[in-house]
C-alpha positions in Angstrom: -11.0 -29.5 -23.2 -11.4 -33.2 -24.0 -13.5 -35.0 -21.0 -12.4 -38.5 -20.4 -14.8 -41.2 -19.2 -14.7 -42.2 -15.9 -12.5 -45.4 -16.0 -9.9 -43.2 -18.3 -9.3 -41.2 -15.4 -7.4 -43.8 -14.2 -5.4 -44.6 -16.9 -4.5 -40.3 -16.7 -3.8 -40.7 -13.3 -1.2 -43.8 -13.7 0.5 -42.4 -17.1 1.1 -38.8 -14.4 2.5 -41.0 -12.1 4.5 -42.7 -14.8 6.1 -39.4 -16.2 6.5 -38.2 -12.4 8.6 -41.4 -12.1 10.6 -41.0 -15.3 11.2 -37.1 -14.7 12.4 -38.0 -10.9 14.9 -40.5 -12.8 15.6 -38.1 -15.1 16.8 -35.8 -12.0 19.0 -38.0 -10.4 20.5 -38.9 -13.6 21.7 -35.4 -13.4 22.8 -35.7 -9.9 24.4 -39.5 -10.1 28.0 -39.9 -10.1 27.9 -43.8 -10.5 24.8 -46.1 -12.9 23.8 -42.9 -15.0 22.3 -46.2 -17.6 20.6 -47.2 -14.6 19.2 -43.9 -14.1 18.3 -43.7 -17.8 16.7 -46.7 -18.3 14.8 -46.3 -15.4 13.6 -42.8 -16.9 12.9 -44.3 -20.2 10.6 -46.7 -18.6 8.5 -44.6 -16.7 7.9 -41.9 -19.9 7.5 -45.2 -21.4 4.5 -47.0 -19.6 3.0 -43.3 -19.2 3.0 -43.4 -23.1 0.8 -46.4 -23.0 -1.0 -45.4 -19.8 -2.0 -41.9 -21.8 -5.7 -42.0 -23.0 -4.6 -39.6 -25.5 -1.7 -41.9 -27.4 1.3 -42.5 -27.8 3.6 -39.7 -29.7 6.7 -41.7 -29.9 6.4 -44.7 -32.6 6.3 -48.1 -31.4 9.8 -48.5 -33.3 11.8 -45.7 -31.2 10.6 -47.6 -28.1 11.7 -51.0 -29.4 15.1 -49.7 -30.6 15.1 -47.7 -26.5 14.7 -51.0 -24.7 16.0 -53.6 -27.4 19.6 -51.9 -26.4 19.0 -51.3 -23.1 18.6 -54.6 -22.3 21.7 -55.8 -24.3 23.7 -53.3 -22.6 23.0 -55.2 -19.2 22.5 -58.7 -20.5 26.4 -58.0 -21.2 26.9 -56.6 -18.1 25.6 -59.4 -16.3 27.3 -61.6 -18.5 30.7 -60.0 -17.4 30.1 -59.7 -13.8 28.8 -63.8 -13.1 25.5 -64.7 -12.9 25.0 -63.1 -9.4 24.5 -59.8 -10.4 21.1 -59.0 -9.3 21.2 -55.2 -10.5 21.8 -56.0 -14.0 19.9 -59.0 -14.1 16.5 -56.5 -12.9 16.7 -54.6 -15.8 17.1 -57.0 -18.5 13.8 -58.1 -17.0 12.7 -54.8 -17.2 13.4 -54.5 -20.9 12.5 -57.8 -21.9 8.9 -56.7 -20.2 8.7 -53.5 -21.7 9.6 -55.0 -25.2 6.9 -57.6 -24.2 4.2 -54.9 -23.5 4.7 -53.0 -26.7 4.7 -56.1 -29.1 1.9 -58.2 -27.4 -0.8 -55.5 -26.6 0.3 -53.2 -23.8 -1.6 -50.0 -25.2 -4.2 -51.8 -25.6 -4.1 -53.8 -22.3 -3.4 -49.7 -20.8 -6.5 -48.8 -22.2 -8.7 -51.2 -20.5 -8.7 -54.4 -23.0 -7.0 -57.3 -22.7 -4.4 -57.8 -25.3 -5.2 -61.0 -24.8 -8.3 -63.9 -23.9 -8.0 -67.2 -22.8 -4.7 -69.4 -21.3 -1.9 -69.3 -23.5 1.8 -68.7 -23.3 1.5 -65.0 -24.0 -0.6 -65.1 -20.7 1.5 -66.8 -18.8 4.5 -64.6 -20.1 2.4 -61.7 -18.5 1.3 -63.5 -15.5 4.8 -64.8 -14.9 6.3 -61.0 -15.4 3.7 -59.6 -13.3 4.3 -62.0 -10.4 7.9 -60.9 -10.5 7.3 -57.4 -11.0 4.9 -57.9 -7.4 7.8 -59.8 -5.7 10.0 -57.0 -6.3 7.7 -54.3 -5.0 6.8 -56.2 -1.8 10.8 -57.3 -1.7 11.8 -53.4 -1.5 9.1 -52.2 0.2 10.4 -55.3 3.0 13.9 -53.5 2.7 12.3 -50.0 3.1 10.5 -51.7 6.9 14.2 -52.8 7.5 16.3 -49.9 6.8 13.4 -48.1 9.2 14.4 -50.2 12.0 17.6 -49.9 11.3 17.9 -53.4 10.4 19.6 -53.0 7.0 20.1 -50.6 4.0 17.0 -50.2 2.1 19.0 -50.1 -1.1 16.5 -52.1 -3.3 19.2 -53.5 -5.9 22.6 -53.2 -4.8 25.0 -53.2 -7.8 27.6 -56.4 -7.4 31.3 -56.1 -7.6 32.3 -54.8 -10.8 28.9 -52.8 -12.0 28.9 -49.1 -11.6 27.3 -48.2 -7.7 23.8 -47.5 -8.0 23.8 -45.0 -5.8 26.0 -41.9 -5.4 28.5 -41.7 -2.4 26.7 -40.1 0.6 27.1 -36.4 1.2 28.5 -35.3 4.1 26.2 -35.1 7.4 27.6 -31.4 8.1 27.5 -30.2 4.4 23.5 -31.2 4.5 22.9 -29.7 8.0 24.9 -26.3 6.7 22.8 -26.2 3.7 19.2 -27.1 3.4 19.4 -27.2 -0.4 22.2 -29.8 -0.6 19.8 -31.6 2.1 17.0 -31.9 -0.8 19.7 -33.3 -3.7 20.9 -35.5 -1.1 17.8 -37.1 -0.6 16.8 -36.7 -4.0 20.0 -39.5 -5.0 19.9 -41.2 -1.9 18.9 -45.0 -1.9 15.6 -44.7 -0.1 14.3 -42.5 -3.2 15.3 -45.2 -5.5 13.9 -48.3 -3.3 10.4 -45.8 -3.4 10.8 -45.7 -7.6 11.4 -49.0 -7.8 8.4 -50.2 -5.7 5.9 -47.8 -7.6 7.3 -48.4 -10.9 7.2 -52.2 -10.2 3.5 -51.7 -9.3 2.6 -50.0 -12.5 4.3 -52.9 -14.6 2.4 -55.0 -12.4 -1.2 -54.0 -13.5 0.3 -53.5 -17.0 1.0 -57.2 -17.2 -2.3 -58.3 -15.2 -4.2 -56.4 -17.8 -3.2 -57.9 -20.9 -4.4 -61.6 -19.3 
C-alpha cells in the first residue's frame, strides 16, 4: 500500500470529495426529468478536479478532458446565446468550462499537487484569481440562498434556469407519495433543489482552492 506524505493527504481527501460530488451528480442525472446536461456536466466536473486532486494521476488524457468541457461549454454558450443574456444557469457553466479548460492547460495538476502552476503577477494569475473570486462569490451566494430558504425566506435553488432552458430541477414529488414511502422520500431529496444548492457550494469551493493554487 502506497503511503502518501502528510500534505498529500489532502489532496486524497479533496479528489474523494470530488468523485463523491461527480457520482452524486451522476445520480440525479438518473433521477432528473428536466437539465440532464446540467447534471452531466456537473458530474464531469467533479470526476474531473478529483482527477487532478488524485496524488496518484490522472487516467484519462488531458485531451479527453479538453474535448469533455471544450463542448460542454459551447453547448451552453449557445444556450445562453438563445435565451438573452439573462440567463444566469447557462451563463454558470460556461464559466465552469472555460475554468476547467483553464486548469488543465495552465497548470491545474500541478497547482493540485501543491505547486503553483505559476509565480509572480501576470495575466494567467489574474485569470485564476479572477475565477477563483467568482467561484467564492458563488459558494457564499448559495450558501446565502440555503440561510433563506431555511427561514423560509426564498427557494434555495442556487441557479434557477430562465425561461426557455430546461428546469434545473425535477418537478416536486408529491407530499403523500414521500410520507407513504420512505424510499421515494430519499430520491426526492436526492433531486431536490437543496441537494443541488449543497453541490454547487462545495464544488465551487474546490475550484476555489484549485484556482488560488495555481497563483
Amino acid at each position: 500500500m502506497r503511503r502518501f506524505p502528510r500534505m498529500e493527504w489532502v489532496h486524497v481527501i479533496l479528489a474523494v470529495g470530488c468523485l463523491g460530488l461527480g457520482v452524486l451528480h451522476l445520480a440525479r442525472l438518473l433521477l432528473m426529468r428536466g437539465d440532464r446536461v446540467g447534471e452531466a456536466s456537473h458530474a464531469a466536473m467533479g470526476v474531473g478536479m478529483a482527477a487532478m486532486y488524485s496524488p496518484l494521476g490522472d487516467p484519462v488524457p488531458d485531451a479527453v478532458w479538453l474535448v469533455v468541457f471544450a463542448a460542454t461549454g459551447l453547448w451552453f454558450a449557445a444556450l445562453a446565446v438563445r435565451a438573452g443574456l439573462g440567463t444566469r444557469d447557462a451563463g454558470y457553466h460556461v464559466v465552469c468550462a472555460v475554468a476547467m479548460v483553464f486548469m488543465l492547460t495552465m497548470g491545474g495538476h500541478d497547482a493540485a499537487g501543491g505547486h503553483g502552476g505559476h509565480g509572480g503577477i501576470g495575466l494567467l494569475s489574474v485569470a485564476a484569481l479572477a475565477l477563483a473570486g467568482f467561484f467564492a462569490w458563488h459558494a457564499l451566494r448559495c450558501g446565502d440562498r440555503l440561510v433563506a430558504a431555511a427561514r423560509g425566506d426564498a427557494d434555495c435553488a442556487c441557479e434557477p434556469a430562465a425561461e426557455g432552458l430546461f428546469a434545473t430541477v425535477a418537478p416536486p414529488v408529491a407530499t403523500r407519495s414521500l410520507d407513504a414511502t420512505p424510499e421515494v422520500g430519499r430520491l426526492a431529496r436526492l433531486r431536490s433543489a437543496r441537494t443541488a444548492t449543497g453541490a454547487h457550494i462545495a464544488m465551487a469551493g474546490a475550484m476555489t482552492v484549485m484556482c488560488l493554487g495555481m497563483l
